[in-house]
N, CA, C and O atoms as a CHARMM CRD file, in Angstrom:
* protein
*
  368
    1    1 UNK  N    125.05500 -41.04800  73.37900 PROA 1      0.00000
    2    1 UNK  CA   125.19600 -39.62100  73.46400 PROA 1      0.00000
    3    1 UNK  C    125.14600 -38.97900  72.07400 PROA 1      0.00000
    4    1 UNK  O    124.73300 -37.83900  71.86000 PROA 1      0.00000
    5    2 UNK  N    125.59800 -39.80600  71.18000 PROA 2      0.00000
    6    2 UNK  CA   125.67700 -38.76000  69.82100 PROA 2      0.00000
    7    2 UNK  C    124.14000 -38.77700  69.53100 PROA 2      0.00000
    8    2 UNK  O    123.68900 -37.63600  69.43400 PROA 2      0.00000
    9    3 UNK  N    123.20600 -39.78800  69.36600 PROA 3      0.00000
   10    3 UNK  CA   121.90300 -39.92000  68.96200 PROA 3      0.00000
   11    3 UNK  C    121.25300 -39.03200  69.59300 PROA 3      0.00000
   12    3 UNK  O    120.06900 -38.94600  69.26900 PROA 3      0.00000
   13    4 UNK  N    121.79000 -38.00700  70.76300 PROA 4      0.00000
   14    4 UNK  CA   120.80700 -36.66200  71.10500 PROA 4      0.00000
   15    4 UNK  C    121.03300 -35.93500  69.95300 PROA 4      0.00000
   16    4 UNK  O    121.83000 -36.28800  69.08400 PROA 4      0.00000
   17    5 UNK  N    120.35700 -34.92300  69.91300 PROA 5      0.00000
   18    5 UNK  CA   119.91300 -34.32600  68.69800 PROA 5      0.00000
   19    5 UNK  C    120.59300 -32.71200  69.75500 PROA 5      0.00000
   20    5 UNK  O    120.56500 -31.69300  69.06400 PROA 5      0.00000
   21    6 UNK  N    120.98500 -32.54900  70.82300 PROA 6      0.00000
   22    6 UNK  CA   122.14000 -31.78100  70.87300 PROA 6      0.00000
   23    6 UNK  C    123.43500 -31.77300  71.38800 PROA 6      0.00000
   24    6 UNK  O    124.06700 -30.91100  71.99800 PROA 6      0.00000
   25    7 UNK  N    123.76300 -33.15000  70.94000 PROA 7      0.00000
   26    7 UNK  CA   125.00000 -33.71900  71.23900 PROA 7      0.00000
   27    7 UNK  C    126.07200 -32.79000  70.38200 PROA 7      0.00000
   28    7 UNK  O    125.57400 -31.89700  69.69700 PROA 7      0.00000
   29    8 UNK  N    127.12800 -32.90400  70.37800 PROA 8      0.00000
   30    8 UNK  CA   127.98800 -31.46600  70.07100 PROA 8      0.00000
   31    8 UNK  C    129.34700 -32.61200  69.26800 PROA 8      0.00000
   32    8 UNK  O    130.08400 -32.27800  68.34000 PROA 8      0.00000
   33    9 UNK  N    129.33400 -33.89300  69.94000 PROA 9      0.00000
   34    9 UNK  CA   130.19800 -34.74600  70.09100 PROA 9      0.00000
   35    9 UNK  C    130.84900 -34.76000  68.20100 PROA 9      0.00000
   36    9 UNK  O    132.01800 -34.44300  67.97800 PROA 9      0.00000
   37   10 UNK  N    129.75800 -35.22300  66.88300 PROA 10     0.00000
   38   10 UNK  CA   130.63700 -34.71400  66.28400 PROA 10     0.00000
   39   10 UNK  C    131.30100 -33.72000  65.41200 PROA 10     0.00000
   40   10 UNK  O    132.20100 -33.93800  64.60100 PROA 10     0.00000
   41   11 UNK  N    130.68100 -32.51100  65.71800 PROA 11     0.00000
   42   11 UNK  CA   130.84300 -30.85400  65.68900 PROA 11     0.00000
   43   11 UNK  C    132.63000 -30.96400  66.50300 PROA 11     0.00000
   44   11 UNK  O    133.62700 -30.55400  65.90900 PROA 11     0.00000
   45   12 UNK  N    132.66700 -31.44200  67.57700 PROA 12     0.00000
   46   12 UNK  CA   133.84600 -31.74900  68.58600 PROA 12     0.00000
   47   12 UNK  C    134.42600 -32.23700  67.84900 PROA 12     0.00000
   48   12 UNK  O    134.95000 -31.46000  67.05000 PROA 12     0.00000
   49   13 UNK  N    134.71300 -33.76500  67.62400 PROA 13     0.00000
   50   13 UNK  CA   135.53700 -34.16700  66.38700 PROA 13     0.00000
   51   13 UNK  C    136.03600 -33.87200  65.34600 PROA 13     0.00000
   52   13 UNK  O    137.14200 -34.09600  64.85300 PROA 13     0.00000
   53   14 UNK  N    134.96500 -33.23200  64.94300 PROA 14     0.00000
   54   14 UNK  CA   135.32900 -32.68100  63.46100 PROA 14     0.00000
   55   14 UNK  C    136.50400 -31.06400  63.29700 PROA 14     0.00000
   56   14 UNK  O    137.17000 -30.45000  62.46300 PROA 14     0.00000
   57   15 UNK  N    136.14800 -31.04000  64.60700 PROA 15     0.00000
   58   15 UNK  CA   136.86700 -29.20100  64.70600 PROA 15     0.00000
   59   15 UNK  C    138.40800 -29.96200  65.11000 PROA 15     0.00000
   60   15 UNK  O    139.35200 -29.56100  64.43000 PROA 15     0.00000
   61   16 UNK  N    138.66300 -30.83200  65.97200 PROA 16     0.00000
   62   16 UNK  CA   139.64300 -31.08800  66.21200 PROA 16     0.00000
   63   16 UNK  C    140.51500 -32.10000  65.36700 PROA 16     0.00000
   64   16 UNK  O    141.71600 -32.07100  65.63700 PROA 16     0.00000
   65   17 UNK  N    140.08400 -33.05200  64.32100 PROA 17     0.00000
   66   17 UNK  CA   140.25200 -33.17200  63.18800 PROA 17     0.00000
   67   17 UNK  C    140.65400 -32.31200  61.83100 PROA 17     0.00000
   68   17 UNK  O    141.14800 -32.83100  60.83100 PROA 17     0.00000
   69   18 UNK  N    140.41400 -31.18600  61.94800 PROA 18     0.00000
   70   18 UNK  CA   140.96600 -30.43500  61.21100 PROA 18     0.00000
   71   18 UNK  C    141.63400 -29.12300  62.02200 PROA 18     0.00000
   72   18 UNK  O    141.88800 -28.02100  61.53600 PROA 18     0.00000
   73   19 UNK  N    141.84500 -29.57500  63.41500 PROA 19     0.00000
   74   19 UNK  CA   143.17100 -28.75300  63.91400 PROA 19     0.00000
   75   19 UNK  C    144.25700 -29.54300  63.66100 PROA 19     0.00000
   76   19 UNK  O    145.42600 -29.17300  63.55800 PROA 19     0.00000
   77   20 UNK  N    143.76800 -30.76500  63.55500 PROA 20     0.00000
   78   20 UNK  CA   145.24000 -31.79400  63.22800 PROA 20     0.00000
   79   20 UNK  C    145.53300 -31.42100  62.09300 PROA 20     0.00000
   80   20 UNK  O    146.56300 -30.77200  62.28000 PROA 20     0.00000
   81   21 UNK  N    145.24500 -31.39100  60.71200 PROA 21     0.00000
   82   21 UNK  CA   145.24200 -31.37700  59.39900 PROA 21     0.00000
   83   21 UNK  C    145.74100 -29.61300  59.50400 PROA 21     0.00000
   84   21 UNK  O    146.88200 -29.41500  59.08800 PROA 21     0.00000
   85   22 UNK  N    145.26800 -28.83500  59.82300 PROA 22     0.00000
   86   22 UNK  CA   145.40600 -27.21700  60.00400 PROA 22     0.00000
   87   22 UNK  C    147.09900 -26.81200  60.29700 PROA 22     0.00000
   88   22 UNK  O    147.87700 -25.99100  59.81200 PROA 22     0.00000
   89   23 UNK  N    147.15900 -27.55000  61.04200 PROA 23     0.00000
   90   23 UNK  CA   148.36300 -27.10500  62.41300 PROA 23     0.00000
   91   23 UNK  C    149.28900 -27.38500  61.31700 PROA 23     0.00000
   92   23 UNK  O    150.25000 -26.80200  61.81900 PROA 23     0.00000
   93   24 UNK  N    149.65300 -27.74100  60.42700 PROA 24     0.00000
   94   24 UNK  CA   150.74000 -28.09600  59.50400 PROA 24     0.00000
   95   24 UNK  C    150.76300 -27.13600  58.50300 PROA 24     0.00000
   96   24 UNK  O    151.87600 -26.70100  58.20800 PROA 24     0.00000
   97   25 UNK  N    149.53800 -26.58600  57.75100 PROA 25     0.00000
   98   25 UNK  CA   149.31400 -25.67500  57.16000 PROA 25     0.00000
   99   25 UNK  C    149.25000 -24.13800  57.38400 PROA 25     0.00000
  100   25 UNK  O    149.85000 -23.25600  56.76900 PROA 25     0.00000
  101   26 UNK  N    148.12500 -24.00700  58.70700 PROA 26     0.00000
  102   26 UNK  CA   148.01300 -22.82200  58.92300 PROA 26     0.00000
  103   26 UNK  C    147.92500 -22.81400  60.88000 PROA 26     0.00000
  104   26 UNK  O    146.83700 -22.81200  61.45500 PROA 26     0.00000
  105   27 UNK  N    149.17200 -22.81100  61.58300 PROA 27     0.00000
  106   27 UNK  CA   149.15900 -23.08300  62.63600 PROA 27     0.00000
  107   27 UNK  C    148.13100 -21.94800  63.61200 PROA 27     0.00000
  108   27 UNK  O    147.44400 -22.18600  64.60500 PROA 27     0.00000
  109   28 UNK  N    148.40100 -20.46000  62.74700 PROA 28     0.00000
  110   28 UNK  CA   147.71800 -19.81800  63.85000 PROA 28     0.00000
  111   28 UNK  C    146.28000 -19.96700  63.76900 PROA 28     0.00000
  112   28 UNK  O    145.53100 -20.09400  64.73800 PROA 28     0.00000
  113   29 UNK  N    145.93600 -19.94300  62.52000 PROA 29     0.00000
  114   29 UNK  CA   144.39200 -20.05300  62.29100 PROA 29     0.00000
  115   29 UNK  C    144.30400 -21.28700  63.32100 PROA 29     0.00000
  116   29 UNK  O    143.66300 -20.96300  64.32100 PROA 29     0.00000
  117   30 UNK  N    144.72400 -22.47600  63.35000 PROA 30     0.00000
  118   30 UNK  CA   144.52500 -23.79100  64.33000 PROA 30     0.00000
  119   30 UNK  C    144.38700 -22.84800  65.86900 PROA 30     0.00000
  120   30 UNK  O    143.24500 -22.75500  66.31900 PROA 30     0.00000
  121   31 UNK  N    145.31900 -22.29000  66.51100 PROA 31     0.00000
  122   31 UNK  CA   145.78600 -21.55400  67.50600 PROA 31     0.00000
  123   31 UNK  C    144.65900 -20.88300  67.90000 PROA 31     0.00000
  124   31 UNK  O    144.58700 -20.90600  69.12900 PROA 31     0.00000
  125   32 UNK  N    143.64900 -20.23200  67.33800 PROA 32     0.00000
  126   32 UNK  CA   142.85900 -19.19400  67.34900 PROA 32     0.00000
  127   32 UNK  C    141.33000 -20.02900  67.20500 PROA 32     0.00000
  128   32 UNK  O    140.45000 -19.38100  67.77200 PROA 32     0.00000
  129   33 UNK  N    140.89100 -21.13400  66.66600 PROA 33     0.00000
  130   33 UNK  CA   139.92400 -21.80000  66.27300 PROA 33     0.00000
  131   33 UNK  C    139.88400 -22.85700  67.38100 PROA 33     0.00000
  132   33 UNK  O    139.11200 -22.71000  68.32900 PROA 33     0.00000
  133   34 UNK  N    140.80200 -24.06000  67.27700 PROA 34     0.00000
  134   34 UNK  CA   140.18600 -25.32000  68.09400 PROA 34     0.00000
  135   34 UNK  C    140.22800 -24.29400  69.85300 PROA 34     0.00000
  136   34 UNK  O    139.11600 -23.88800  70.19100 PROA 34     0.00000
  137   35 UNK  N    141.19900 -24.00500  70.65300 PROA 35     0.00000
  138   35 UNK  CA   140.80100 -23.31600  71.42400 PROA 35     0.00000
  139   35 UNK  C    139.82600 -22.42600  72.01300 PROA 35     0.00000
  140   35 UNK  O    139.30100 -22.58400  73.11500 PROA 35     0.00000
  141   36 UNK  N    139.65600 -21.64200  71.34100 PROA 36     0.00000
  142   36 UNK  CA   138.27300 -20.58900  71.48600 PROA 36     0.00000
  143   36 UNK  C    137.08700 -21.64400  71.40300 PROA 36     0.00000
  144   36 UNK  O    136.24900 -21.54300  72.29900 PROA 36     0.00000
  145   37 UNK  N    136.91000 -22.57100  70.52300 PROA 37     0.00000
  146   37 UNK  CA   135.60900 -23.89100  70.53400 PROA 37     0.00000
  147   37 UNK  C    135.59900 -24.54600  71.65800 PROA 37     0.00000
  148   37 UNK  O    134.50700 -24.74300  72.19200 PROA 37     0.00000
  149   38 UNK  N    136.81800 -25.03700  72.28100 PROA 38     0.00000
  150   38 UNK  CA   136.90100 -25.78500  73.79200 PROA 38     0.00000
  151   38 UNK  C    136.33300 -24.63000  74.40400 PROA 38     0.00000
  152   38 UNK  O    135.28900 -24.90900  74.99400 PROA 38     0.00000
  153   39 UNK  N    136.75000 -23.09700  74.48500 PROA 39     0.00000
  154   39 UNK  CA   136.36600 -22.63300  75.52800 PROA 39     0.00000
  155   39 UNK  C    134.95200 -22.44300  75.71500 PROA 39     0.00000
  156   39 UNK  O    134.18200 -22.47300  76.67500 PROA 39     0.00000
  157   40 UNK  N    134.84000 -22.17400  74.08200 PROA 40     0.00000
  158   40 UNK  CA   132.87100 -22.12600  74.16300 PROA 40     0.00000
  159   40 UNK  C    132.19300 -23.76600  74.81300 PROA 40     0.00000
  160   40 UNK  O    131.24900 -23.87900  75.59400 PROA 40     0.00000
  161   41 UNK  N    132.80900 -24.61100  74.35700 PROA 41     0.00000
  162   41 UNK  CA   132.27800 -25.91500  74.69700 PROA 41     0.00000
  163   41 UNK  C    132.30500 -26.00700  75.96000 PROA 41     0.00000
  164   41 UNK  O    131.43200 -26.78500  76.34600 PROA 41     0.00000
  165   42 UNK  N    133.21600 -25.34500  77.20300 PROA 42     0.00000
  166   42 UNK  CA   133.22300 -25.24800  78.50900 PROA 42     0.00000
  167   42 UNK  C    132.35800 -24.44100  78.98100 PROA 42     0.00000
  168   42 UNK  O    131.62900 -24.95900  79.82700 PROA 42     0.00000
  169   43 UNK  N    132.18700 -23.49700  78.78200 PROA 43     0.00000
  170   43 UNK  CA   131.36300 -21.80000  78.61900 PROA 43     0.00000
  171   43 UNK  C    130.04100 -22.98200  79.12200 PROA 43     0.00000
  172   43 UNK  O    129.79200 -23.18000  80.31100 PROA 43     0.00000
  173   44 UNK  N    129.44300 -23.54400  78.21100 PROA 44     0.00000
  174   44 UNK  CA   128.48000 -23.94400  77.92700 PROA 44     0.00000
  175   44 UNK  C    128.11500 -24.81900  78.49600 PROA 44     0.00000
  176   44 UNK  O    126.92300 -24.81400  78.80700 PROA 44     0.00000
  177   45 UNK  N    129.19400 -26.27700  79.00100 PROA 45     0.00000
  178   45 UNK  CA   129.09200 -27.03700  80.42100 PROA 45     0.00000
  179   45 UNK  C    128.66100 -26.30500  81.71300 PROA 45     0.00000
  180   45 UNK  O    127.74300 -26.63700  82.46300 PROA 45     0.00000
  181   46 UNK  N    129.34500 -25.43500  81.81300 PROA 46     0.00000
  182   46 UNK  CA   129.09500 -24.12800  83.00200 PROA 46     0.00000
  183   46 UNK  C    127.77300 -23.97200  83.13000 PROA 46     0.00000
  184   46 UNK  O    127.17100 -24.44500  84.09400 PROA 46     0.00000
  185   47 UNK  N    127.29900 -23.43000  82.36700 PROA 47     0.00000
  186   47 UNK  CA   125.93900 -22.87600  81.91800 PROA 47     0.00000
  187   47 UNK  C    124.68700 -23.70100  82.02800 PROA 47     0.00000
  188   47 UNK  O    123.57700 -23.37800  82.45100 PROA 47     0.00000
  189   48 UNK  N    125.26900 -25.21100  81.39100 PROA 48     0.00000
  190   48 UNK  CA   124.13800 -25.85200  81.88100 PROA 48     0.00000
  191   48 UNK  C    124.47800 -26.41800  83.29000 PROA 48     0.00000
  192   48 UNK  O    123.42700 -26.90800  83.70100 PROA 48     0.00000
  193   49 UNK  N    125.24600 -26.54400  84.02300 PROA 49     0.00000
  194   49 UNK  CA   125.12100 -26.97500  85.53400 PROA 49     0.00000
  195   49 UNK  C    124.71200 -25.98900  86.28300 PROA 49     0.00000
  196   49 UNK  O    123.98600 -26.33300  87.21600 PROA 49     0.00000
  197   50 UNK  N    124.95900 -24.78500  86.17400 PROA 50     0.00000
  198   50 UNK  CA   124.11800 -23.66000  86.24600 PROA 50     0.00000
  199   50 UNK  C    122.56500 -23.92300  86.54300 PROA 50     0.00000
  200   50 UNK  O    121.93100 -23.84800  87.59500 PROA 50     0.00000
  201   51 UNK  N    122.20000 -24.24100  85.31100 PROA 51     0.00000
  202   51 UNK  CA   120.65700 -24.23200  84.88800 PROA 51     0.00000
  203   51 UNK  C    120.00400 -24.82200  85.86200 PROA 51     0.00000
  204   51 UNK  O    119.03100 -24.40400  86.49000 PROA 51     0.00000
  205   52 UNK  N    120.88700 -26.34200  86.01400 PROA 52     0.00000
  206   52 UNK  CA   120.75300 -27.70000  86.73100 PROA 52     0.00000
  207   52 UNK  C    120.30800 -27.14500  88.11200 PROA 52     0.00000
  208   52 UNK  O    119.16200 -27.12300  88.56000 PROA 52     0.00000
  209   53 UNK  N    121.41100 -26.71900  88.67300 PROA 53     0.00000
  210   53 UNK  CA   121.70200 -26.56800  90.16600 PROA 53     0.00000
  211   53 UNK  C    120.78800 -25.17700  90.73300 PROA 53     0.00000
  212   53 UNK  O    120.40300 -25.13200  91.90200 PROA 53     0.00000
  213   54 UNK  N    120.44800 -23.85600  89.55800 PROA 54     0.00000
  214   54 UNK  CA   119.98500 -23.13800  90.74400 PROA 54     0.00000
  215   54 UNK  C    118.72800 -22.88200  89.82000 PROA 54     0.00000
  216   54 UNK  O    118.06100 -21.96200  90.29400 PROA 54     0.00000
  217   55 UNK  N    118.18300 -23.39800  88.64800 PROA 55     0.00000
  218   55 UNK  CA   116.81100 -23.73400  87.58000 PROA 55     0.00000
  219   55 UNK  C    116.93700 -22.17600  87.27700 PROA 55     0.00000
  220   55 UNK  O    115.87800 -21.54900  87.25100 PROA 55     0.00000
  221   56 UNK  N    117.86200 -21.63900  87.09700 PROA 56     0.00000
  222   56 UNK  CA   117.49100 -20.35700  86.21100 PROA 56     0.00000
  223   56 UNK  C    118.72300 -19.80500  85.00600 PROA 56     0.00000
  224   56 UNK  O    119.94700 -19.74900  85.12400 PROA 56     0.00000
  225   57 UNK  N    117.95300 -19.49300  84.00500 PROA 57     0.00000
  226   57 UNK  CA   118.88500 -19.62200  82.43800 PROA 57     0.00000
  227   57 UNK  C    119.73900 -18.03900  82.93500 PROA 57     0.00000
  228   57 UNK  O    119.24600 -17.00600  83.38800 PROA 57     0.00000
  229   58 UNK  N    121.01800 -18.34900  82.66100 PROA 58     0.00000
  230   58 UNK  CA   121.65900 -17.09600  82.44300 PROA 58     0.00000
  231   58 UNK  C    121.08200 -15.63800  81.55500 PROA 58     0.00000
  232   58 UNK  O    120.02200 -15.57300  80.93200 PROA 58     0.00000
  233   59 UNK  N    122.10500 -14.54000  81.70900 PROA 59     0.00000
  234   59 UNK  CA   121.47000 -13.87500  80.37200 PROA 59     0.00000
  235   59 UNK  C    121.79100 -14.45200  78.86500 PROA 59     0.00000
  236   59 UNK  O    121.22800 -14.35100  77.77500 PROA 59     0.00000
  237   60 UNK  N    122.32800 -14.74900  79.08400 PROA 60     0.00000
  238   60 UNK  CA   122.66800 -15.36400  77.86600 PROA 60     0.00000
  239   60 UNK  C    122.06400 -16.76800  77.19500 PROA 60     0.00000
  240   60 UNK  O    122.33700 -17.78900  77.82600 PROA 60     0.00000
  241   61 UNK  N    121.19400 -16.93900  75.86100 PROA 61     0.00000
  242   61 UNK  CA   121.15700 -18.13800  75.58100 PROA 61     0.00000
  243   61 UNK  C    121.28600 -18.44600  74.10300 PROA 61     0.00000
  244   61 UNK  O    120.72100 -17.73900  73.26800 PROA 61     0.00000
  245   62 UNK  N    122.06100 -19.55100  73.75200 PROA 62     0.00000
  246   62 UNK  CA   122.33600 -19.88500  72.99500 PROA 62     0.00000
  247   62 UNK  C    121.95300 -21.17700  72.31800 PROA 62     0.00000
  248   62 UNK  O    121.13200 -21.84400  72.94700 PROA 62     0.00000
  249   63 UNK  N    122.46800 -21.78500  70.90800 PROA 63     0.00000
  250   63 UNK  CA   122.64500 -23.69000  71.23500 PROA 63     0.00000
  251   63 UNK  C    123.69200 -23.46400  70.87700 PROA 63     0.00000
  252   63 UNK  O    124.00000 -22.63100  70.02500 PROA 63     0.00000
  253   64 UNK  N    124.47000 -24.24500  71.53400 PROA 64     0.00000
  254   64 UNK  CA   125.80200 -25.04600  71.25200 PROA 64     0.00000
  255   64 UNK  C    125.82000 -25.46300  69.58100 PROA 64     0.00000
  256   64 UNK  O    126.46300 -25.15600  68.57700 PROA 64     0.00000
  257   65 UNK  N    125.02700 -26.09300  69.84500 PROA 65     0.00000
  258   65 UNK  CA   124.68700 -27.02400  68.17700 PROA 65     0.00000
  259   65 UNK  C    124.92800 -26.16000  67.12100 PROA 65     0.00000
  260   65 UNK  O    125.75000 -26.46000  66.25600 PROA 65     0.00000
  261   66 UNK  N    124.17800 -24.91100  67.08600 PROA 66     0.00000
  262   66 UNK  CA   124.27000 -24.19900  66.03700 PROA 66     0.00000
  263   66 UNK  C    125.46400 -23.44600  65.85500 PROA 66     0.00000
  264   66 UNK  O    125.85600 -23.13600  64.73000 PROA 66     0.00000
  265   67 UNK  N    126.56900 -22.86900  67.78600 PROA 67     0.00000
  266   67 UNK  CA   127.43000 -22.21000  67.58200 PROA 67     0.00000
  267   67 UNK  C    128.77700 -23.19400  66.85800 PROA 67     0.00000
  268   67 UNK  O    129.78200 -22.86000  66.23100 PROA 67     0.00000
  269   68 UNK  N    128.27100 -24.43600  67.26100 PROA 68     0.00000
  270   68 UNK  CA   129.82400 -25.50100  66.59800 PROA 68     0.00000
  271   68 UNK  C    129.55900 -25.92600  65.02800 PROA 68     0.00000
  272   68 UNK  O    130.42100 -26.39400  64.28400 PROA 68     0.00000
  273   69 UNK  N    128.36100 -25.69800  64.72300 PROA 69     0.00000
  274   69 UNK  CA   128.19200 -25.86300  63.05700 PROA 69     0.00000
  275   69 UNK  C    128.66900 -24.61500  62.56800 PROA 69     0.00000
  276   69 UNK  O    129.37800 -24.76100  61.57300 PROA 69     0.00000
  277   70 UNK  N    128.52200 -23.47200  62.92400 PROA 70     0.00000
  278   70 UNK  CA   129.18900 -22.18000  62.06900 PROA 70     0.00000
  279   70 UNK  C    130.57100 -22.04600  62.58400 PROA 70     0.00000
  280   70 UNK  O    131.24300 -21.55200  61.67800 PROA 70     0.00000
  281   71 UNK  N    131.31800 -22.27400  63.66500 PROA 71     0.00000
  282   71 UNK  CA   132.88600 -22.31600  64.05000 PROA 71     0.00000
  283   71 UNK  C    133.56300 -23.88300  62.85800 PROA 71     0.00000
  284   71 UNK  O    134.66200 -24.08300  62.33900 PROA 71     0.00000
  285   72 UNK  N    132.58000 -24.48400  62.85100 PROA 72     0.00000
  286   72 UNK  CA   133.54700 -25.65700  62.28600 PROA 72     0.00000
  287   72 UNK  C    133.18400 -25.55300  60.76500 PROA 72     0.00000
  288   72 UNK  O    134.13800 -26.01900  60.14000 PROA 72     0.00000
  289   73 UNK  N    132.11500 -25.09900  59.84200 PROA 73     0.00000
  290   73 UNK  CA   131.95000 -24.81800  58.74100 PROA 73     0.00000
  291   73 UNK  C    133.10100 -23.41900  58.40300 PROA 73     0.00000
  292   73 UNK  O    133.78600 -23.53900  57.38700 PROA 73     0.00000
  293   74 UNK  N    133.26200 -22.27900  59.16200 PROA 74     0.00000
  294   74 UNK  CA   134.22300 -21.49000  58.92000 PROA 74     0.00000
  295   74 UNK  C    135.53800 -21.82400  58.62200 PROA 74     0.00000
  296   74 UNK  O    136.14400 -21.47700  57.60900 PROA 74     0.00000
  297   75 UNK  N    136.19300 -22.87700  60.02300 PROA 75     0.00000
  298   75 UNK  CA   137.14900 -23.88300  60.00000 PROA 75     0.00000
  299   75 UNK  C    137.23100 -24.28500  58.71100 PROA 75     0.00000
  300   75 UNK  O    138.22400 -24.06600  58.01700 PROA 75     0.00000
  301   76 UNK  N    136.38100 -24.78800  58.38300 PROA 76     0.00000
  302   76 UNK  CA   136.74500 -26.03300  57.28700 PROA 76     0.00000
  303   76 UNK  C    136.84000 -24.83000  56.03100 PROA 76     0.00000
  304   76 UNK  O    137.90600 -25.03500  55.44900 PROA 76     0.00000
  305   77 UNK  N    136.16100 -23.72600  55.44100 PROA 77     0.00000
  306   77 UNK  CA   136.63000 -23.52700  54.95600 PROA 77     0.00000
  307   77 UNK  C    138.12000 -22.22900  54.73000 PROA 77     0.00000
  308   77 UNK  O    138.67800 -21.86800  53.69400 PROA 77     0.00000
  309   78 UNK  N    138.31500 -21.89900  55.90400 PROA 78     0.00000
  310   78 UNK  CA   139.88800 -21.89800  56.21800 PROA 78     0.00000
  311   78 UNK  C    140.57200 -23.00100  55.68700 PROA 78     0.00000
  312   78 UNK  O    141.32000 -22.96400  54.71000 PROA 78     0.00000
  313   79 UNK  N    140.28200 -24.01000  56.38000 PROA 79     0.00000
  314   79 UNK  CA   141.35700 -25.46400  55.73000 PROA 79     0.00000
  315   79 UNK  C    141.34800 -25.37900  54.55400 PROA 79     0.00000
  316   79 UNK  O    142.40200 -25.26900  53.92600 PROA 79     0.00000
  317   80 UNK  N    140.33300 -25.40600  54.05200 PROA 80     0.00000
  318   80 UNK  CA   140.32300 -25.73200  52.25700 PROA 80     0.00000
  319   80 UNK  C    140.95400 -24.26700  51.60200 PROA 80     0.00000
  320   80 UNK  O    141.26200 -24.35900  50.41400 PROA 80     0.00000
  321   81 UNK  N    141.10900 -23.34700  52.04700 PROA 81     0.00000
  322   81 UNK  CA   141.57400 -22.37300  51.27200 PROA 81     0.00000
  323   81 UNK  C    143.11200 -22.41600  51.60500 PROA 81     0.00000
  324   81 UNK  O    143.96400 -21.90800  50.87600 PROA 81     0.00000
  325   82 UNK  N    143.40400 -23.14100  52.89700 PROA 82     0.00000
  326   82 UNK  CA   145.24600 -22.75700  53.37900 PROA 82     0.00000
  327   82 UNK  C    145.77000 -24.19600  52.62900 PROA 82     0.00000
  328   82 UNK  O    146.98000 -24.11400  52.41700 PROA 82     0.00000
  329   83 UNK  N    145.18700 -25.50500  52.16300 PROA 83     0.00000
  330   83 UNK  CA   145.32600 -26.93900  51.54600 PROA 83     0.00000
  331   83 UNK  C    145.43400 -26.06600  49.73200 PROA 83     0.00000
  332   83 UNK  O    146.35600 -26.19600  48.92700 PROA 83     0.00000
  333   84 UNK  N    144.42000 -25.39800  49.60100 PROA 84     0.00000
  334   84 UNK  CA   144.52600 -24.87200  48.05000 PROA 84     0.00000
  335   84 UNK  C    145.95900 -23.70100  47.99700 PROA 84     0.00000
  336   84 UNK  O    146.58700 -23.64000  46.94000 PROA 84     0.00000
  337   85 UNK  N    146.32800 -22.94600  49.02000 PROA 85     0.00000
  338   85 UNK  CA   146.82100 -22.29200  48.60500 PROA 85     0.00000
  339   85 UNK  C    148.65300 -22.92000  48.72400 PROA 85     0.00000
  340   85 UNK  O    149.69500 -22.52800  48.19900 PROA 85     0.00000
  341   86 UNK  N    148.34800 -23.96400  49.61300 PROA 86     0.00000
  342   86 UNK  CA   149.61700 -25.13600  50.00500 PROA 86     0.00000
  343   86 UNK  C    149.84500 -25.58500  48.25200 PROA 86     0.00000
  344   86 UNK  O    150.63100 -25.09200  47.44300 PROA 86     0.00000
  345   87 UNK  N    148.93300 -26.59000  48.08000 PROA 87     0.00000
  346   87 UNK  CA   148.53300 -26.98000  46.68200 PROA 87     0.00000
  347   87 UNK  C    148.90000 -26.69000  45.43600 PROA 87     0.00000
  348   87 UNK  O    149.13800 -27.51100  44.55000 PROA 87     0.00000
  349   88 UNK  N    148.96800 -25.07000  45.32700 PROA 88     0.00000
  350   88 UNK  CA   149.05600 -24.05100  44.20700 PROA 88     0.00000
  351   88 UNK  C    150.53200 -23.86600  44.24300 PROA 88     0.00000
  352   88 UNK  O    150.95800 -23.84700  43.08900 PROA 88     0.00000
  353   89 UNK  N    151.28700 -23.75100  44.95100 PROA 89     0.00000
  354   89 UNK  CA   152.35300 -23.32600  45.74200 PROA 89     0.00000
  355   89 UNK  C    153.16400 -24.40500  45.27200 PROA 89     0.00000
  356   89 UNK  O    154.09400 -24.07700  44.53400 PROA 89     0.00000
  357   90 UNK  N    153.01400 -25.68700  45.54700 PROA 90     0.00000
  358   90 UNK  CA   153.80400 -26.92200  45.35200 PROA 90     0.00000
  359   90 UNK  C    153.41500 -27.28900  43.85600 PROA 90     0.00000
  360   90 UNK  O    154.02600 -28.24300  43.37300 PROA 90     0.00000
  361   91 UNK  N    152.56300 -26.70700  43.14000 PROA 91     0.00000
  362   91 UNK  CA   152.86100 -26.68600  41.76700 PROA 91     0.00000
  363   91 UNK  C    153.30700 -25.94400  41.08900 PROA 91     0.00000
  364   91 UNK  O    152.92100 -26.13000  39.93500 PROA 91     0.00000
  365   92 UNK  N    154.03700 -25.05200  41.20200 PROA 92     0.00000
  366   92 UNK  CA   154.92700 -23.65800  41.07200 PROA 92     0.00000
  367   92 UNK  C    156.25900 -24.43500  41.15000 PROA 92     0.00000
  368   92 UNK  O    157.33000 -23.83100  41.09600 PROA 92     0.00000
């Protein structure tokens, strides 16, 4: 599954990997990020059984692929700015 080229699987990992790391630092940003990504990641299961079952694309189209590379690049740099500002803080 990961060797598809729109496998999501580790876009998935990676977002929830740094809700672990997040949630200690910056809980709501975690609160507001890995959630809203599950829901898009469901959104989007929907959508394609949809497709499957009655062969016609919603109004809406998207890739997944591209929406979990800009949610988890944002993520990450949230993390790195709430880790720097943790960081700065504990050297004070």
């Amino acid at each position: 599954m990961c060797k598809d080229k729109h496998s999501t699987v580790f876009v998935t990992a990676s977002i929830l990997g740094l809700g672990a790391v997040n949630f200690f630092l910056n809980p709501m940003c975690t609160a507001i990020f890995v959630p809203s990504y599950l829901v898009l990641l469901s959104i989007d299961f929907i959508k394609s059984i949809s497709v499957i079952k009655f062969g016609k694309n919603p109004l809406w189209t998207w890739k997944m692929k591209d929406i979990g590379y800009l949610t988890l690049y944002t993520f990450c740099a949230l993390t790195a700015m709430a880790a720097t500002k943790a960081g700065i803080s504990k050297l004070k």
